[in-house]
Backbone as a printed PyTorch tensor [residue, N CA C, xyz], in Angstrom:
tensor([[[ -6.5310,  10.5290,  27.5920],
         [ -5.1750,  10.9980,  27.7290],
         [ -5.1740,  12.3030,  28.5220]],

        [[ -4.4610,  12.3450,  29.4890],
         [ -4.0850,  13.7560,  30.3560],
         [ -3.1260,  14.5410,  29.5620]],

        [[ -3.1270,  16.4170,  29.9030],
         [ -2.2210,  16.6120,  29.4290],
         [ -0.5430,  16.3610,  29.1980]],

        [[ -0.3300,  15.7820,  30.3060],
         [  1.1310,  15.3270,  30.9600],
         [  1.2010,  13.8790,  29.7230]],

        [[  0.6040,  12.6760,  29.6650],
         [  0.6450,  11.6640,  28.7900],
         [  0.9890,  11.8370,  27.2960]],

        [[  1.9020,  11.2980,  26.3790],
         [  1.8470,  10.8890,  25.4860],
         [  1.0600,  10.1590,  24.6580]],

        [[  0.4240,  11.1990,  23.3480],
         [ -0.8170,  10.2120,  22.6600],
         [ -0.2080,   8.8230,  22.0200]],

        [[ -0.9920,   8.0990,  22.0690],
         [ -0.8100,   6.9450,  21.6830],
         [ -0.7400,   6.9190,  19.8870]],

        [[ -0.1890,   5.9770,  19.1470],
         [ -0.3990,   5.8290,  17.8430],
         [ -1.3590,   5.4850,  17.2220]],

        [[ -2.5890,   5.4040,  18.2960],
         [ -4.0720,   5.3660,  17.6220],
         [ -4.6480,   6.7060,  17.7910]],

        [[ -4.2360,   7.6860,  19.0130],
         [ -4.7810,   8.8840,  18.5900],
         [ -4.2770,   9.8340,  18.1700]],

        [[ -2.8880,   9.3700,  17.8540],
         [ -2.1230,  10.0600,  17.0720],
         [ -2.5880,  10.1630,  15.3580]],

        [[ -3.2490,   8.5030,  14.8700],
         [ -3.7930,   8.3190,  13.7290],
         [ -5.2720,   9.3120,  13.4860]],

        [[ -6.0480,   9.2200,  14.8060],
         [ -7.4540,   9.4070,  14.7340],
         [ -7.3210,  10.9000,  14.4210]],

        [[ -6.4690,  11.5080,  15.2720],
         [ -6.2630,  13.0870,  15.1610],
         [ -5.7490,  13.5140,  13.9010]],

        [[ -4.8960,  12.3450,  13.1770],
         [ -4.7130,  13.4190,  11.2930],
         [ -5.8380,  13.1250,  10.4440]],

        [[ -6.5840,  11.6100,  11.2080],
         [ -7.5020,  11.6650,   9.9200],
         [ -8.8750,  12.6800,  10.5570]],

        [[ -9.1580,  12.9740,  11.2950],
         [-10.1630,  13.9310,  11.6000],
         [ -9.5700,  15.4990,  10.9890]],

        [[ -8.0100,  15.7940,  11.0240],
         [ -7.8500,  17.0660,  10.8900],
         [ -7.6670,  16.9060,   8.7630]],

        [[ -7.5100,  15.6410,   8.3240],
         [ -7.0340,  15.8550,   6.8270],
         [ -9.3010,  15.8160,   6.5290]],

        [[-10.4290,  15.4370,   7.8560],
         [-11.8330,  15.4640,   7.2310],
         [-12.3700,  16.8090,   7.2370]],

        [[-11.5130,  17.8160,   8.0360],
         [-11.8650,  19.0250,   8.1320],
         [-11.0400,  19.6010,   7.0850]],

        [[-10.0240,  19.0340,   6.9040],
         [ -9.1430,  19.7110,   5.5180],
         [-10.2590,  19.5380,   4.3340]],

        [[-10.6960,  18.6260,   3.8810],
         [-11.3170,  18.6540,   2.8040],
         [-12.4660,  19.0180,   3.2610]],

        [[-12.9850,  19.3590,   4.2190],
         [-14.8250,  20.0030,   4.1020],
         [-14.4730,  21.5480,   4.0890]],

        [[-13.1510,  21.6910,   4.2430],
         [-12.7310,  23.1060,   4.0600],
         [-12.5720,  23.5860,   2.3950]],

        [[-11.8130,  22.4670,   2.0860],
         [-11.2150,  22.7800,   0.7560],
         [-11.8370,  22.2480,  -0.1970]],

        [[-13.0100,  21.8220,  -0.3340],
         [-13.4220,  20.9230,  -1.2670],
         [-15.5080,  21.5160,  -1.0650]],

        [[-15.7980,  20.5300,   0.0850],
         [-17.0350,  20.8880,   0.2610],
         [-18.0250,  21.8800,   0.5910]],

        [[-17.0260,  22.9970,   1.1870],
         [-17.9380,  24.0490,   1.7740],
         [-16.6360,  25.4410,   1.1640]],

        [[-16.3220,  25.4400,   0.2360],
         [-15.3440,  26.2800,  -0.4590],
         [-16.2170,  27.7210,  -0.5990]],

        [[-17.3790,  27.8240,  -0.4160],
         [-18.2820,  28.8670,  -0.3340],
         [-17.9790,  29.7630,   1.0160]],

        [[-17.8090,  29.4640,   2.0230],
         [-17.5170,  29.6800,   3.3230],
         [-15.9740,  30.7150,   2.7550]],

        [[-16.0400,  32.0570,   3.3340],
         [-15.1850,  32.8200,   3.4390],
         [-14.1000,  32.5440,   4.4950]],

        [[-12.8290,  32.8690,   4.1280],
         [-12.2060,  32.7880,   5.1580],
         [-12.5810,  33.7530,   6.4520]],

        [[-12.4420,  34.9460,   5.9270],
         [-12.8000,  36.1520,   6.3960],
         [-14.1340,  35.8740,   7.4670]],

        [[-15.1810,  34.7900,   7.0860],
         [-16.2650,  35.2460,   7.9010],
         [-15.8110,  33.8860,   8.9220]],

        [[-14.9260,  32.8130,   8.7420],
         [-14.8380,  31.9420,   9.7320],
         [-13.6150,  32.5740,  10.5540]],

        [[-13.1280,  33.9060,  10.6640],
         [-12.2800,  34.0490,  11.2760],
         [-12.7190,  35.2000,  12.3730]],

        [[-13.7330,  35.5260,  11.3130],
         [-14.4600,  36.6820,  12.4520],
         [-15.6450,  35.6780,  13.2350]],

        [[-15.9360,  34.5620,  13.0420],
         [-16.9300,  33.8630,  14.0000],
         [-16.1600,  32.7730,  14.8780]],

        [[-15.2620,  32.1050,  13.9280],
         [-14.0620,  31.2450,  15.1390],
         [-13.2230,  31.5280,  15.6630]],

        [[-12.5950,  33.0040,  14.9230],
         [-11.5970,  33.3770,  15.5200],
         [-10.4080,  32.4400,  14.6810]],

        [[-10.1550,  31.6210,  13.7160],
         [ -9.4080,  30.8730,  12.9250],
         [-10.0040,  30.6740,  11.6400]],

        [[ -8.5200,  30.7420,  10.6540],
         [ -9.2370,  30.3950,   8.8580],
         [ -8.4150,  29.2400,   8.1590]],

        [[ -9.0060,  28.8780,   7.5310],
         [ -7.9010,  28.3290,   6.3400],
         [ -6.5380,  28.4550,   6.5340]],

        [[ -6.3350,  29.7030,   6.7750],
         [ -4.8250,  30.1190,   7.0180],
         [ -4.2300,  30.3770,   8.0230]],

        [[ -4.9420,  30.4910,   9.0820],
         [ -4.6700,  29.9600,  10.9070],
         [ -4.1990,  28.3290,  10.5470]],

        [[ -4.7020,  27.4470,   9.6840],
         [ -4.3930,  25.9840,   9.4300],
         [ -3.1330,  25.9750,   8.8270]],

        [[ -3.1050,  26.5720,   7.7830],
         [ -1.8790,  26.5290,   7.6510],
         [ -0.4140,  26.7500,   7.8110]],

        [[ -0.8440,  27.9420,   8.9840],
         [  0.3210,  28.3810,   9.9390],
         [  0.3240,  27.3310,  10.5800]],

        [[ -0.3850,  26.5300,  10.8060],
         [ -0.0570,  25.8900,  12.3870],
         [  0.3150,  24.3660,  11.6560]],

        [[  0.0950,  24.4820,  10.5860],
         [  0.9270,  23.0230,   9.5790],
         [  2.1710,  23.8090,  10.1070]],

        [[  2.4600,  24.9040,   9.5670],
         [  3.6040,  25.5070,   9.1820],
         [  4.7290,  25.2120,  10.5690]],

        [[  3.8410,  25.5280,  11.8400],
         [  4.7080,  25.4370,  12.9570],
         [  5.0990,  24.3710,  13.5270]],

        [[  4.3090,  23.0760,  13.1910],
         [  4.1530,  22.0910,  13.3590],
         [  5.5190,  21.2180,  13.3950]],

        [[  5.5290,  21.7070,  11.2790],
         [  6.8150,  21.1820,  10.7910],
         [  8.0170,  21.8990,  11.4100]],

        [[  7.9000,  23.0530,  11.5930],
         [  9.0830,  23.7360,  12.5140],
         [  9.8170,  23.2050,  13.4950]],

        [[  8.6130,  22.7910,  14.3510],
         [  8.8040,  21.8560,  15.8040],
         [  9.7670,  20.8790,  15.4490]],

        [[  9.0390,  20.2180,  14.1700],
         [  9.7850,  18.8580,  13.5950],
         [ 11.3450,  18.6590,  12.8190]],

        [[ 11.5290,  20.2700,  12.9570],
         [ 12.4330,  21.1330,  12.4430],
         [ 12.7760,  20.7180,  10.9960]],

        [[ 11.7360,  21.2310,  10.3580],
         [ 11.3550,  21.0320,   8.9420],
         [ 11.0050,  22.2600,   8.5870]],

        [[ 12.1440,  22.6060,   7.2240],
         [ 11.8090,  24.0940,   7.0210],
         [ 10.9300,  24.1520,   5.9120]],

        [[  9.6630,  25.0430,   6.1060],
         [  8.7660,  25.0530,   5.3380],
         [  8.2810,  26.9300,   5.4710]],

        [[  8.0100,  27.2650,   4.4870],
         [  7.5740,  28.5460,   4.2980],
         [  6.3930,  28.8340,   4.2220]],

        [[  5.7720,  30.1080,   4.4170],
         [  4.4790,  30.3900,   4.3570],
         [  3.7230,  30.0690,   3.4550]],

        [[  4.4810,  29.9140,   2.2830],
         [  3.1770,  29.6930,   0.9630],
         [  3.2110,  28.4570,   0.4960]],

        [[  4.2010,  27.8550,   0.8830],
         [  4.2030,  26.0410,   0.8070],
         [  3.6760,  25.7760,   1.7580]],

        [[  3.5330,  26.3600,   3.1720],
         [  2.2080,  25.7850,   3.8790],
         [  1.0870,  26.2990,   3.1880]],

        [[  0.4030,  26.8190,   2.7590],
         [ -0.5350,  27.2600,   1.9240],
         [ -1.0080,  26.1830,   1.1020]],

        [[ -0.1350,  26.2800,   0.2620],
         [ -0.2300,  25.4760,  -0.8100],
         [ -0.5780,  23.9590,  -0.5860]],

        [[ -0.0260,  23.6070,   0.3230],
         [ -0.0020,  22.0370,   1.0030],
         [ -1.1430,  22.2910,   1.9100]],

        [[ -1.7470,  22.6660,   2.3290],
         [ -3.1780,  22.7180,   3.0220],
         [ -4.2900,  23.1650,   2.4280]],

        [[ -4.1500,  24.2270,   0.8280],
         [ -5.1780,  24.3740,   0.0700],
         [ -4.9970,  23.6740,  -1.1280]],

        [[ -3.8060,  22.6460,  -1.5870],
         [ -3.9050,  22.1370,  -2.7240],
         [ -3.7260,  22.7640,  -3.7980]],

        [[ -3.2550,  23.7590,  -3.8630],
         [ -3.4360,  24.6050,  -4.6860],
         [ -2.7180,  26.7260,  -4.3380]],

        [[ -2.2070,  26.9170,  -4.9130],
         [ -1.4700,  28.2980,  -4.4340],
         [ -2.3740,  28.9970,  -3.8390]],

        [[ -2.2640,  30.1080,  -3.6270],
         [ -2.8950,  31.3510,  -2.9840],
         [ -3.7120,  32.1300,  -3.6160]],

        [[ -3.1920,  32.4700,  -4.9580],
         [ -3.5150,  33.5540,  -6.2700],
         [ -4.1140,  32.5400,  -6.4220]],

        [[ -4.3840,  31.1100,  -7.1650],
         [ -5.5040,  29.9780,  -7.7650],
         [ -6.8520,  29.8770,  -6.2350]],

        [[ -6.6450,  29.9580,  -5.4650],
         [ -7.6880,  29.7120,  -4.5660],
         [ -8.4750,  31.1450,  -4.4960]],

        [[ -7.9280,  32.1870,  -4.4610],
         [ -8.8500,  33.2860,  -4.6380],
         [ -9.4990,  33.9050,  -5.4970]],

        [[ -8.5700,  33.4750,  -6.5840],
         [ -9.2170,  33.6600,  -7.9490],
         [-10.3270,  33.1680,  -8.2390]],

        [[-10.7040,  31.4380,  -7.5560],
         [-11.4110,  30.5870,  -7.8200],
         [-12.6730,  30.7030,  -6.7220]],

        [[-12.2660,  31.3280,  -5.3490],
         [-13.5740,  30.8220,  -4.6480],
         [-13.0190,  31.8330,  -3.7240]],

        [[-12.4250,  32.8700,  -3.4880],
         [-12.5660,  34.5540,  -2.4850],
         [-13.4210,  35.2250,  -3.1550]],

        [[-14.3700,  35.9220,  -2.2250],
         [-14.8940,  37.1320,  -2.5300],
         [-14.4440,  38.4480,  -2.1710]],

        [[-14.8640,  39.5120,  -2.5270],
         [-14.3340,  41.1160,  -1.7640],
         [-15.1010,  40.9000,  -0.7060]],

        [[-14.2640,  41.5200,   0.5990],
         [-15.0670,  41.4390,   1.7330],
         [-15.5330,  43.1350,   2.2040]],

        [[-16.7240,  42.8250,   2.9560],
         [-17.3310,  44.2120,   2.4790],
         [-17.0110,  44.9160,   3.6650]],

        [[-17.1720,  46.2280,   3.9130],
         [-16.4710,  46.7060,   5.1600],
         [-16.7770,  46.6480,   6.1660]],

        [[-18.1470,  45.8960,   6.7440],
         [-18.0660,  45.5190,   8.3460],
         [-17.3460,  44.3390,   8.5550]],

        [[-17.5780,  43.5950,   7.1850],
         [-16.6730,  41.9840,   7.5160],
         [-14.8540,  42.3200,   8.0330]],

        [[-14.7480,  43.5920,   7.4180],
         [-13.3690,  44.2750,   7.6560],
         [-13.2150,  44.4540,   8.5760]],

        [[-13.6930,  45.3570,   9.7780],
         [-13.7550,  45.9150,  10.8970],
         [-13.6900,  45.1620,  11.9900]],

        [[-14.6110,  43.8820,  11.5280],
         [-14.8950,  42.3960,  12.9640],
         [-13.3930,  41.5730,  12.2810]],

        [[-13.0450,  41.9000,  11.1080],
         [-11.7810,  41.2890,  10.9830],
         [-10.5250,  41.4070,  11.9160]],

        [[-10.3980,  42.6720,  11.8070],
         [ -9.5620,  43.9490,  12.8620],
         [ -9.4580,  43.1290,  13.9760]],

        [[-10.3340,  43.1870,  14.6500],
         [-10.6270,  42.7820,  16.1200],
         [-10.7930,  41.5080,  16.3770]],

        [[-11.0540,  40.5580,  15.2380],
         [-11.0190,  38.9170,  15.5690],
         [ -9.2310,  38.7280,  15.3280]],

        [[ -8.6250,  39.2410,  14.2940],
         [ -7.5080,  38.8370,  14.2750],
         [ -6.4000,  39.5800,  15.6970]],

        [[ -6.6740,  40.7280,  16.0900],
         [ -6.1060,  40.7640,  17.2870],
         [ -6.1670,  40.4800,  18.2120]],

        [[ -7.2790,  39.6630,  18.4490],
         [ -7.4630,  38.7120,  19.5300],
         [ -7.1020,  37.5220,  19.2750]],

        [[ -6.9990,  36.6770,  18.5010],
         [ -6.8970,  35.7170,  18.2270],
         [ -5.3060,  35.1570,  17.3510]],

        [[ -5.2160,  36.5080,  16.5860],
         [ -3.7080,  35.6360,  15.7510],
         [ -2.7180,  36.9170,  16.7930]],

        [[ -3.0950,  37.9090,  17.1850],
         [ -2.2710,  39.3250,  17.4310],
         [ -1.5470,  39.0910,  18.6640]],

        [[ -2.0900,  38.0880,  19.2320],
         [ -1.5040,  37.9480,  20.8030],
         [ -0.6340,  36.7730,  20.9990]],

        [[ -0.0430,  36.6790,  21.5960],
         [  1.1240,  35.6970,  21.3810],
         [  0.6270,  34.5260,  22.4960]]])
């Protein structure tokens, strides 16, 4: 498919079930993985995903809020997911935070 083309309804299928196999190796299998450190190495977290659920539905002009996208991409609230599997992040993870998120979420 070029950018100009319309995906088809097979890669329209292939593309949610690849993004709901990364949903669960996110949320399920590798729950050890900080947000914090995949955002300072990809430049995107957990919650880069769920903004972009969030905008998604927007497009679709479906009003959905920040923490019901949350919630609907971690299964679970915000306060229950950190409680359960965030750590404190220590202060260089802070600093490469700074600078991954203004490059990456800060710029439009």
């Amino acid at each position: 498919m070029t950018s100009t083309q319309k995906p088809s309804q097979q890669e329209i299928e292939l593309q949610a079930a690849a993004f709901r196999r990364l949903q669960k190796h996110l949320m399920q299998d590798r729950t050890d993985v900080q947000n914090i450190d995949m955002m300072n190495l990809a430049g995107f977290c957990r919650n880069c995903l769920s903004r972009w659920y969030q905008e998604a539905a927007a497009e679709k002009g479906i009003d959905m809020g920040k923490e019901e996208a949350r919630e609907l991409f971690y299964g679970m609230t915000m306060d229950d997911w950190k409680a359960n599997y965030q750590t404190d992040a220590k202060p260089e993870q802070q600093d490469a935070f700074k600078k991954s998120f203004a490059e990456n979420v800060g710029k439009d």
